[in-house]
N, C-alpha and C positions, 0 to 999 in steps of 0.2 A: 328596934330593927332598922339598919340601915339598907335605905330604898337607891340613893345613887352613890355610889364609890367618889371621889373628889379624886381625879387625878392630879399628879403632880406638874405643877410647871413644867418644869424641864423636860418632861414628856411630849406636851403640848408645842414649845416653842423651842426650839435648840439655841444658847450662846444668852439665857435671858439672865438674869442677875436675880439673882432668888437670898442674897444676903441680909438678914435680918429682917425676912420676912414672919407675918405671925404666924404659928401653925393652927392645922386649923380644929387642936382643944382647945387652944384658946379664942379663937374665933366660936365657938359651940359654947365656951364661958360668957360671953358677953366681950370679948375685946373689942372698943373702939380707939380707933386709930387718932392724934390729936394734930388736928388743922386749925389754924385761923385764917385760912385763904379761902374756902370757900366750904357754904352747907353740902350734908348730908342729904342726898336728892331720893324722896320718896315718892315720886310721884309712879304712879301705876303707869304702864304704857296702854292700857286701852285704847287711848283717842287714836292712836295707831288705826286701828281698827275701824271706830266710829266714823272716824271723819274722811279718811283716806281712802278704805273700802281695799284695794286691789292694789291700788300703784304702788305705794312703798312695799309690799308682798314681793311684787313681783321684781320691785328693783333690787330690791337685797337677796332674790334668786339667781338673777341674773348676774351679781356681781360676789357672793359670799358663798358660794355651790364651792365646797374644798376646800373654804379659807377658816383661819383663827379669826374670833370676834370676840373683841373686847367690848364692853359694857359698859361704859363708863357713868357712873351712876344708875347702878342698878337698882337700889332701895330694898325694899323687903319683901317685892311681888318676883315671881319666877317668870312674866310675862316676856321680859328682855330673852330668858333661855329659849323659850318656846318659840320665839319669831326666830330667833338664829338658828334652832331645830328646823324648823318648817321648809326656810329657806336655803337649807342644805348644809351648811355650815358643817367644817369637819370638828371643832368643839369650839365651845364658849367660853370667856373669863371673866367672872362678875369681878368689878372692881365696888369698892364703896366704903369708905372710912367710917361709917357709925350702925350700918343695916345690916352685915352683913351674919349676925348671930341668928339676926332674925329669919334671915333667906336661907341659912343654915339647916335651919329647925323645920321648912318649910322643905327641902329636899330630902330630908326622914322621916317626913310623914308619909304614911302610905298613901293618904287622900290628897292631902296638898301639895304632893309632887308633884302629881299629872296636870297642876294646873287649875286655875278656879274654876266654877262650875260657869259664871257668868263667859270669863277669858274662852274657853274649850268651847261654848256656844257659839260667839264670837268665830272662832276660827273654823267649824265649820259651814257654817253659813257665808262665811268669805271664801271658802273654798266652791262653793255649791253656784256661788252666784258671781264668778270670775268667767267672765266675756270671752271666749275663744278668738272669735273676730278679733278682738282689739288684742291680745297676746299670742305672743309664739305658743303654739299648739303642746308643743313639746315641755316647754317651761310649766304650763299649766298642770298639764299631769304629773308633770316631776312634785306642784305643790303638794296637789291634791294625794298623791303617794303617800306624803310627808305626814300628810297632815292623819290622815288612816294608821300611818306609825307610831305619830303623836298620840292620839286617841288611846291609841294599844297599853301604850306605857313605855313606848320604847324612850332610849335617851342617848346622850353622845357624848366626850370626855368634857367633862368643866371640873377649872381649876378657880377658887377664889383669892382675892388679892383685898386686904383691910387694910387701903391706904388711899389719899386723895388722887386726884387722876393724874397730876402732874409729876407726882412721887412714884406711880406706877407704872407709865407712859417711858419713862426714863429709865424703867427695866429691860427695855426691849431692844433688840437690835433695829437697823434701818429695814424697812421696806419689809418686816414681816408680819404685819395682821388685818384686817377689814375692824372697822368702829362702829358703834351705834351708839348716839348720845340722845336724851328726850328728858325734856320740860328744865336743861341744866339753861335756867335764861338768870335775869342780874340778880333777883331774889339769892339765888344759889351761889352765882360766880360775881359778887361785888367788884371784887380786884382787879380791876384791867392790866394789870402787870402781870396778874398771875394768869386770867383768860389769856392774854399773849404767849406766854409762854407755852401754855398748853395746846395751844395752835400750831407753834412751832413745832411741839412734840407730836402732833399730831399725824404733819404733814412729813415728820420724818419716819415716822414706824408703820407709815401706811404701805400696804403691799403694794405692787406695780401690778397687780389685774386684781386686787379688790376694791372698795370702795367704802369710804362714811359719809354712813347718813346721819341728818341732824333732823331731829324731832322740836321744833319750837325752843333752837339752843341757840344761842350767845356766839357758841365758837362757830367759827368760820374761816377757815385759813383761806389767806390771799395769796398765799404759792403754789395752792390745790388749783386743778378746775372745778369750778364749778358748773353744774350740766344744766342750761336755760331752759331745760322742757320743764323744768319742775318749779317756775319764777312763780306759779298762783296758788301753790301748792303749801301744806303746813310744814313739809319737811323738804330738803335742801339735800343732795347727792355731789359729793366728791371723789375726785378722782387723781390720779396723777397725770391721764390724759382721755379727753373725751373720745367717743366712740371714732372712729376708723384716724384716730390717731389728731384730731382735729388740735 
């Protein structure tokens, strides 16, 4: 029984390049995609949660509320779908050259779609103990919405893509999507030629009012801003321009 429908790219993002892409029987076969530029990133996004508690929540509310968010190494957890849920996100696109059978199999599951049991704890306990004082009032309840829709079962279009990020990154037009990358550090992206590159891809398919966040990642594009409130912080907010246009 299939639990979430997989929309199509082209639905998702208008003018992207979807040619010899894998479809996704064969993604539900076991296809992996073959790289020697960098691993397959499995790392769960928990620490999201653990360590950060509210900010990164509330950042990627504030900046991905309407927008397409790519995944870029999403591994085999549905954690990445559920933050880009939460935080409003009009659909998500798991990218991931070797996990993506497995994240597959995890979205037709009746139980494993809605999310682990530990993750779904996680997210409402982060919603229960988000500071009104220290957030826009309105942001908040927008999460906590989200988050009660999450619970329900609700979901929103995701499309997957079995290829490395810089292969998939290069299907996109300029300035159309919001990013979320976490735990891709040198373990995963050895290649400094190829981290470069993907930097550059980065900073050109990023939308001009959303934003990528980096979770304990490598890339870092130097023609993005990057936004100084979040210098002590485990994750790193970019943009094409800082708030009131700085």
């Amino acid at each position: 029984m299939k639990i979430i429908m997989i929309t199509d790219l082209n639905l998702i993002v208008t003018k992207v390049d979807t040619k010899n892409l894998s479809t996704i029987e064969q993604i539900s076969q076991g296809y992996e995609h073959s790289t020697s530029f960098a691993m397959g990133d499995d790392n769960p996004k928990l620490f999201a949660w653990q360590f950060l508690y509210t900010d990164y929540l509330v950042e990627a509310a504030k900046n991905w509320k309407g927008q397409v968010v790519i995944d870029l190494g999403c591994g085999r957890q549905l954690d990445g779908y559920i933050i880009a849920k939460i935080a409003g996100a009009a659909a998500y696109i798991a990218v991931d050259p070797h996990n993506l059978s497995e994240f597959y199999k995890k979205l037709n599951d009746p139980e494993k779609s809605k999310g682990s049991e530990e993750f779904n704890k996680m997210v409402k306990e982060t919603g229960e103990r988000i500071q009104e004082n220290l957030y826009d009032k309105k942001i908040i309840a927008d999460i906590r919405s989200r988050i009660t829709s999450h619970l329900q079962g609700k979901h929103i279009p995701i499309s997957l893509i079995s290829e490395d990020m810089l292969s998939a990154l290069r299907r996109f037009p300029s300035e159309s999507v919001s990013i979320m990358t976490a735990g891709l550090d040198r373990c995963i992206i050895w290649k400094d030629e190829y981290a470069s590159l993907a930097e550059e891809e980065i900073t050109r398919v990023l939308h001009s009012e959303g934003a990528y966040l980096a979770m304990c990642s490598r890339l870092s594009p130097k023609n993005l801003k990057k936004d100084p409130s979040f210098k002590d912080n485990s994750f790193s907010k970019f943009t094409r321009r800082l708030p009131n246009n700085k």
